[in-house]
C-alpha positions in Angstrom: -7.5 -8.7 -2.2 -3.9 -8.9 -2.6 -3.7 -7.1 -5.1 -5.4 -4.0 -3.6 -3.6 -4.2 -0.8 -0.6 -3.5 -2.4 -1.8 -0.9 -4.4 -3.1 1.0 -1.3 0.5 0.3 -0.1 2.4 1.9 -3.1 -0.5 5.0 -2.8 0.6 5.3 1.4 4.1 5.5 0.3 3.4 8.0 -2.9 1.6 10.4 -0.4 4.3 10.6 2.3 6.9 11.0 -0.5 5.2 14.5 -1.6 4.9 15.9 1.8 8.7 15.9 2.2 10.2 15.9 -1.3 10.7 19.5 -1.7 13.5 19.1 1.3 15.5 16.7 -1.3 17.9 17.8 -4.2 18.3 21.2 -3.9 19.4 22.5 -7.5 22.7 24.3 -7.4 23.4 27.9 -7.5 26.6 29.6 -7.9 27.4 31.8 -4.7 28.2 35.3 -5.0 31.8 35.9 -5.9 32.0 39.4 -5.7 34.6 39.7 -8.6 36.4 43.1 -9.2 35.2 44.8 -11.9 39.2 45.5 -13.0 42.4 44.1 -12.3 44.9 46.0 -10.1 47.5 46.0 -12.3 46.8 46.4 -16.4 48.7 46.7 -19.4 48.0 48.5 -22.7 46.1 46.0 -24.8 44.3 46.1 -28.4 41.4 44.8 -30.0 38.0 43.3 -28.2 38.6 40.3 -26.0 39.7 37.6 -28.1 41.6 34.9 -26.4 44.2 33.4 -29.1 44.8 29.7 -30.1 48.3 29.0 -29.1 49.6 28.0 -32.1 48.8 31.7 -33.1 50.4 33.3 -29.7 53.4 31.1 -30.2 55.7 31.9 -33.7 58.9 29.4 -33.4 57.9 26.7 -36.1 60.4 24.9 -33.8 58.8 25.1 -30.2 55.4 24.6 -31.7 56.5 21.0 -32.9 57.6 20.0 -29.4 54.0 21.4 -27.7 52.6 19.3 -30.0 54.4 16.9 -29.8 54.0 17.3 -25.6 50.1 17.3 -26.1 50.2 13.9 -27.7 52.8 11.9 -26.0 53.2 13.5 -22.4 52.3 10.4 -19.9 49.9 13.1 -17.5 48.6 13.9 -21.1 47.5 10.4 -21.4 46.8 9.3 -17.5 44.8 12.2 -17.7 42.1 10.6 -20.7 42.3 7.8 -19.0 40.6 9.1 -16.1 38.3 10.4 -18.5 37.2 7.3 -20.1 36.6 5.9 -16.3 34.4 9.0 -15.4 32.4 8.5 -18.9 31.5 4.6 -18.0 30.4 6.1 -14.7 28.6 8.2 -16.1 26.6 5.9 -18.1 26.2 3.8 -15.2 25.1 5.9 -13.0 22.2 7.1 -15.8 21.3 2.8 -15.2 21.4 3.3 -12.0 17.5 3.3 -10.5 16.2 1.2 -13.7 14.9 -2.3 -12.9 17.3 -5.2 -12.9 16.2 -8.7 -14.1 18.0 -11.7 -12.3 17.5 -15.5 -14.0 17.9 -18.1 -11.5 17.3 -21.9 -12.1 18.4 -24.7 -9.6 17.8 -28.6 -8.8 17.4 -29.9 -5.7 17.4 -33.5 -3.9 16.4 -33.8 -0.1 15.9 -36.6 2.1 13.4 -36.5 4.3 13.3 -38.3 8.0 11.4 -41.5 7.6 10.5 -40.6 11.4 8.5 -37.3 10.2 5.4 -36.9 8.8 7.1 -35.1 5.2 9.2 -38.5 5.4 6.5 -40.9 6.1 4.4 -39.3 3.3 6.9 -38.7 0.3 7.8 -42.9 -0.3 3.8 -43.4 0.0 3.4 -40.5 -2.6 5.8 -40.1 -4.8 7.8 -43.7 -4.3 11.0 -42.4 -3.5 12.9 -41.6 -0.6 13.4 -38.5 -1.6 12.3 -35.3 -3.2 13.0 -33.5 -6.0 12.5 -29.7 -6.7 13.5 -28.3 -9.9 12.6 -24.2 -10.5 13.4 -21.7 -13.1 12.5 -17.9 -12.3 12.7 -14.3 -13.4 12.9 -11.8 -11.2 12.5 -7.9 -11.6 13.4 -5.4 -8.8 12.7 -1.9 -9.3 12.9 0.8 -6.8 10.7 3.5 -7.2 12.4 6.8 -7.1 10.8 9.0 -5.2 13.2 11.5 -4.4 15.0 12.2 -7.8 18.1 9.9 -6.8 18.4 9.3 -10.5 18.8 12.8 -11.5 20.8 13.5 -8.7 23.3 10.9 -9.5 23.4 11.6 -12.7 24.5 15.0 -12.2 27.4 14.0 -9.6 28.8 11.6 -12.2 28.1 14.0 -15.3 30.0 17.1 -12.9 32.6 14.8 -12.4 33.1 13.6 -15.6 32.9 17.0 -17.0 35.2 18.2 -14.3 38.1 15.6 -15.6 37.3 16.9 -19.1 38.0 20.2 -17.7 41.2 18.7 -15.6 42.4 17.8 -18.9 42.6 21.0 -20.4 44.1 22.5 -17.2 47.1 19.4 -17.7 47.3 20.7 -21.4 47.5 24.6 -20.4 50.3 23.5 -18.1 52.0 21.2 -20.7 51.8 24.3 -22.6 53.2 26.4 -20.4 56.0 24.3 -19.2 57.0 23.4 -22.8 57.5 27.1 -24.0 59.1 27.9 -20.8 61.7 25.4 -21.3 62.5 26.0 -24.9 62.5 29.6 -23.9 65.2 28.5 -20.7 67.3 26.6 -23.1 67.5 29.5 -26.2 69.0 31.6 -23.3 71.4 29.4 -22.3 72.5 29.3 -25.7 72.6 33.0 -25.4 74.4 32.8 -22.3 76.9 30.3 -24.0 77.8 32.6 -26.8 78.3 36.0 -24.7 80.5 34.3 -22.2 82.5 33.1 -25.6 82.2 36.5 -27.3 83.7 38.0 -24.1 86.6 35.4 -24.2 87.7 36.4 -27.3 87.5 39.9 -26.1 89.8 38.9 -22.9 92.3 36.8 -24.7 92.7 40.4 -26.9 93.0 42.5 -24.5 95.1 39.9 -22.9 97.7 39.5 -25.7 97.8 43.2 -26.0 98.7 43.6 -22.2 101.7 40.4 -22.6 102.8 42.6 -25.4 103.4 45.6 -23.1 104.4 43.9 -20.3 107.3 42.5 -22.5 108.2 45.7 -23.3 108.4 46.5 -19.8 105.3 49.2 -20.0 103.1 47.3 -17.2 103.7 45.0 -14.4 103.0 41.7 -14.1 99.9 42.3 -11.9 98.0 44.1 -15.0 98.3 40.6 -17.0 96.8 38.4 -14.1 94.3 40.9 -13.6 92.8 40.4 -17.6 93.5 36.7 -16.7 91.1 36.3 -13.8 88.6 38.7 -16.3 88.7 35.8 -18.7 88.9 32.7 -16.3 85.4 34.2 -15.2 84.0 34.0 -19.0 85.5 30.6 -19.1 83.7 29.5 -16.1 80.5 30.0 -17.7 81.0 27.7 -20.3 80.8 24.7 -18.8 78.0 25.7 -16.6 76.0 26.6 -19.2 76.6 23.6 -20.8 75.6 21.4 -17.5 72.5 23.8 -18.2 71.6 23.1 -21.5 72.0 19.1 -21.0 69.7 18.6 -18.3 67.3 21.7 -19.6 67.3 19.0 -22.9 66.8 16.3 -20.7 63.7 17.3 -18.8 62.4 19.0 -22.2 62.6 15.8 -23.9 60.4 13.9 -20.9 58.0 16.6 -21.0 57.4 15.7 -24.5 56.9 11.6 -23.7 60.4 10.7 -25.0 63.3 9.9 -23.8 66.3 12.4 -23.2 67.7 13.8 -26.4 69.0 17.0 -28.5 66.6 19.1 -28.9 66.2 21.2 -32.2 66.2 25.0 -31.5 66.6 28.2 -33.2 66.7 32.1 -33.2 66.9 34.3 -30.0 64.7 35.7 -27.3 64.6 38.9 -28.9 62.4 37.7 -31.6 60.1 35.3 -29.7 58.5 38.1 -28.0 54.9 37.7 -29.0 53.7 40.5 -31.6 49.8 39.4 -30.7 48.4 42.0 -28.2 46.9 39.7 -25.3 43.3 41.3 -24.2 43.1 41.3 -20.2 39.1 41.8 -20.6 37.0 41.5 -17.3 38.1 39.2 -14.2 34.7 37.7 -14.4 35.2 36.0 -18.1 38.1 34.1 -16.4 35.1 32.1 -15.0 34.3 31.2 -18.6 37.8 30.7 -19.7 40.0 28.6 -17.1 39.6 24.8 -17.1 41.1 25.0 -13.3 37.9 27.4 -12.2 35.3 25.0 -14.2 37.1 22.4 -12.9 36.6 23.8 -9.1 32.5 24.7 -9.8 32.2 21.4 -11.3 33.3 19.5 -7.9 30.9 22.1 -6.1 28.3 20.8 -8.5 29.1 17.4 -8.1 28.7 17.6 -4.0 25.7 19.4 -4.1 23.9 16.2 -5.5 26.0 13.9 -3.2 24.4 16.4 -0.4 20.9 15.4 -1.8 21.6 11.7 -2.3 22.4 11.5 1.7 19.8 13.8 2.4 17.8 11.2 0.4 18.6 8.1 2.3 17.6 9.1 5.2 13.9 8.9 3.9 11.7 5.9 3.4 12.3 3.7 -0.2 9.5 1.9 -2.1 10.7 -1.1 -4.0 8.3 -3.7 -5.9 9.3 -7.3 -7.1 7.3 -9.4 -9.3 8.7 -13.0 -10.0 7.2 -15.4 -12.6 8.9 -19.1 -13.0 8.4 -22.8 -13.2 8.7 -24.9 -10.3 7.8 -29.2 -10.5 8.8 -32.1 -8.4 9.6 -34.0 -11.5 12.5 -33.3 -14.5 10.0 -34.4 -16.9 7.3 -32.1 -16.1 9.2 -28.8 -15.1 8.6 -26.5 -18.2 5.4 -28.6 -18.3 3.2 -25.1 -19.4 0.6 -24.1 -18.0 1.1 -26.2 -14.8 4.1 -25.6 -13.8 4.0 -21.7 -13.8 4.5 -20.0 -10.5 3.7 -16.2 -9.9 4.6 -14.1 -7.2 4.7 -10.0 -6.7 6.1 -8.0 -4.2 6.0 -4.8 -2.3 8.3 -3.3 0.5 8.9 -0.3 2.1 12.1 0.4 4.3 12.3 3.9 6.1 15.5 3.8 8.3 14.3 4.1 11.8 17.8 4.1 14.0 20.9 4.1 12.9 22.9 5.7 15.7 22.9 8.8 13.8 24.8 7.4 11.0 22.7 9.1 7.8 22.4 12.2 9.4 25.9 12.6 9.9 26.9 11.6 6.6 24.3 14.0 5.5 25.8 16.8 7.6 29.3 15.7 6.7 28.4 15.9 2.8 27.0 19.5 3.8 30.0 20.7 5.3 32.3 19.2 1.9 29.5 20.9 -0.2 30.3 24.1 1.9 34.7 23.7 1.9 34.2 23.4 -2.2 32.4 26.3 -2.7 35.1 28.2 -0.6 37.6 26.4 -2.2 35.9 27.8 -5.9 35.7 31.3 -3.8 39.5 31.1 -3.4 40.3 29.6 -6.8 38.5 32.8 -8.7 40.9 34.7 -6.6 43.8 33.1 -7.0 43.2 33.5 -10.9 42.8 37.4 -10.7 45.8 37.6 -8.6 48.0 35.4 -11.0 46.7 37.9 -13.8 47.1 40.7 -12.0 51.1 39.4 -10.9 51.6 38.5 -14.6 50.7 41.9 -15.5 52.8 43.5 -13.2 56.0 41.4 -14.3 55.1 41.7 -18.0 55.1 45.5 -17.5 58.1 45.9 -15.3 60.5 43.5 -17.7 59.6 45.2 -20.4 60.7 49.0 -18.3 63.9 46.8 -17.2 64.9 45.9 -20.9 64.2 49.4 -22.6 67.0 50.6 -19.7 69.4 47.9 -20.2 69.3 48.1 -24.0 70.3 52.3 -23.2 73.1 51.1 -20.8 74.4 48.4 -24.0 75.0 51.2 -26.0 76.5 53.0 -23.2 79.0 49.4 -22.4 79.4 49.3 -26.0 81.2 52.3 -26.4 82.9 52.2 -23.1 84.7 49.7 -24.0 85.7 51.1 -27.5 86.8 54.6 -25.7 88.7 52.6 -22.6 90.8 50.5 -25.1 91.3 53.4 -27.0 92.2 55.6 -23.9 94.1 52.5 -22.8 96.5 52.1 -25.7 97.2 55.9 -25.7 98.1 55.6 -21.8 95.5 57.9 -20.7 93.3 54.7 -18.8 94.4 52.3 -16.8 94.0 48.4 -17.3 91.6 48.7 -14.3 89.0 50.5 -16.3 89.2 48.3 -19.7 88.9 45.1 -17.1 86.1 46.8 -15.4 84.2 47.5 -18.4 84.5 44.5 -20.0 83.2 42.6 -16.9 80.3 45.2 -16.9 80.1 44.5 -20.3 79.3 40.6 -19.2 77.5 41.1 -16.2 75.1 43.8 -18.4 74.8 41.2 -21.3 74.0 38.6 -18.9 70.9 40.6 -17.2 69.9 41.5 -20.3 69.0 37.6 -21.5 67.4 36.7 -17.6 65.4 39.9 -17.9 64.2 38.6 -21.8 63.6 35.5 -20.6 61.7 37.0 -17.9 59.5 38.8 -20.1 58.9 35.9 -22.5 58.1 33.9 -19.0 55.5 36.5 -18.1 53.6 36.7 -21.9 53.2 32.9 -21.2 52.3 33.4 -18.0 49.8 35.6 -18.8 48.6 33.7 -22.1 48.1 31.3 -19.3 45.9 33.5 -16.5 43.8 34.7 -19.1 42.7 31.5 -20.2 44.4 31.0 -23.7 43.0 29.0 -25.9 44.8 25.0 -25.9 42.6 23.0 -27.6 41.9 24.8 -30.8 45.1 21.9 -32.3 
């Protein structure tokens, strides 16, 4: 009787379950992003749309060391795999989660009974003793039936979240990336900057001995000579700041990489770190297939749209069942004593949360409205990437305009300074115009390695919005 009673239980339970499980776990769509079909901004590109492994967009031997380097040691490199080896034993938990557990419990127990109670009076006629002894063994399985897909449901959070972190990583290593080349960039034009401020030093201490030579002579006043003084005191002033520069450029290059501050190797010049590979924009909508930081956003959509369902789901009733089997005797001697000692017992419960003070459904309506702020938040992430590709575009494109004009006005300095010291010496210029275009002269060589570096920044950049390929290593 018991027996069926339970079963007409479990069938009770089984029938309300399928009149409301269709309200539980909805699967997950992606909302409509309404992506441009172009960019606002474009460049002239070749080829189909092939996203390059870094170690093909970058060519300095050099730099390439160091990202590796930076993708191996780097401490947000490593927290970051961390995480992910947390997220994959959640994962593997949370696929245990709804299968039966199986506790062992065994115990001994002495009591003395009241001789003044009936238990007391009986147990020294009985058993002899004052006391009794109970000594039990059991194993006992709970199992709750899932009825409304909790399993799956939190088996996709964990496996969005886990796969999210994965993604993470890849976003950390695109950064890495990024910063890395940046840097090396930031310090190869501080080397730059380094030798034009020396170049134009030996430049002023010329035009500075020529000047002492005719002011000897009586040909100039004395204001000429401190005039091509102050020109080189302001080459000289560079030097040191440079150098300040480079050291802590080298300093924060070397963390980057997981080390501690050090030289770092370098060689060549801007100029010829320009990337020769033609980057493809391709469509704004591939970005969704391309950024970690995107996948990363959807993921965390995914991942609250089956936290939604899981408090949507505990709301509803739950069906659990417990059978027990042990040994249970009065006496040490006779506890595994087998058949006799066996006990059995099964058993059945339902629990439907009747009130709570409106606890579940606000935590259902608050796991809504996080479900909801995510998949703006994915919305605004998608559109933050085709802006960033768009502004990349823009500043590749206008750095490149900026240095075909300044290498046309470094011809022009070039031979302005030729003609003025020429004009100069002959006494048909003034020292005013050979100081002025030598200090045009730096100020033009100057702007012409920010507006390199710019460029380089921007290909990066770029390499970057498009969703370059980092873990091809």
């Amino acid at each position: 009787m018991r027996i069926f009673n339970i079963k007409n239980f479990l069938i009770s339970g089984a029938m309300a379950s399928v009149l409301i499980s269709c309200a539980v776990g909805k699967s997950y769509t992606r909302t409509d992003l309404q992506v441009p079909e172009t960019y606002k901004e474009s460049v002239q590109v070749t080829g189909d749309t092939v996203v390059l492994p870094w170690k093909t967009f970058f060519k300095d031997p050099k730099l390439i060391v160091l990202i590796d380097k930076a993708l191996t040691r780097n401490n947000e490199v490593n927290v970051a795999l961390k995480n992910i080896e947390q997220l994959d034993l959640i994962y593997k938990q949370a696929k245990l989660s709804l299968m039966p557990t199986l506790d062992l419990t065994a115990g001994a127990n002495r009591s003395w009974a009241s001789t003044n109670t009936l238990n007391g009076s009986l147990n020294e006629q009985f058993v002899g003793t004052k006391y009794m002894d109970d000594f039990s063994a059991a194993l006992r399985l709970s199992w709750e039936v899932d009825i409304w897909g909790k399993a799956k449901m939190q088996k996709e959070s964990a496996a969005a979240e886990y796969f999210a972190q994965k993604e993470n990583l890849n976003a950390v290593k695109s950064r890495i990336v990024v910063q890395v080349a940046q840097a090396y960039y930031n310090l190869i034009s501080l080397d730059e900057q380094l030798k034009i401020a020396e170049q134009n030093i030996e430049l002023s201490n010329s035009t500075l001995k020529m000047m002492n030579l005719q002011f000897t002579a009586g040909q100039i006043n004395s204001l000429a000579v401190q005039q091509s003084e102050a020109q080189k005191k302001t080459a000289e002033l560079l030097i040191p700041l440079a150098k300040q520069n480079i050291a802590v450029q080298e300093n924060a290059l070397s963390i980057l990489c997981g080390e501690y501050p050090a030289r770092i190797e370098r060689e060549g010049n801007l100029k010829t770190m320009i990337p020769e590979n033609k980057l493809s924009e391709g469509l704004p909508a591939q970005l969704l297939s391309r950024r970690p930081d995107l996948k990363v956003a959807e993921f965390n959509v995914i991942s609250l749209n089956s936290k939604t369902g899981l408090a949507k789901a505990a709301m509803y009733p739950s069906i659990s069942l417990s059978p027990q089997i042990g040994v249970n005797s009065n006496k040490f001697s006779s506890w595994f004593d087998i058949p006799g000692s066996i006990t059995k017992a099964i058993a059945a419960n339902l629990a439907a949360p009747i009130f709570q003070k409106k606890q579940l459904k606000t935590a259902y309506e608050t796991a809504l409205i996080e479900q909801e702020k995510a998949a703006v938040n994915f919305k605004q992430a998608v559109m933050t990437a085709v802006g960033e590709v768009s502004d990349t575009m823009a500043k590749s494109k206008g750095s490149t305009e900026r240095l075909d004009l300044l290498e046309q006005r470094t011809a022009i300095l070039d031979k302005g300074i030729n003609d003025a010291l020429k004009l100069y010496k002959s006494g048909m210029a003034t020292y005013l115009e050979v100081i002025t275009a030598q200090n045009n002269k730096l100020q033009n060589d100057l702007e012409t390695v920010n507006v390199t570096l710019e460029r380089l920044n921007a290909e990066v950049d770029l390499y970057r919005a498009l969703g370059g390929e980092y873990n091809k290593m």
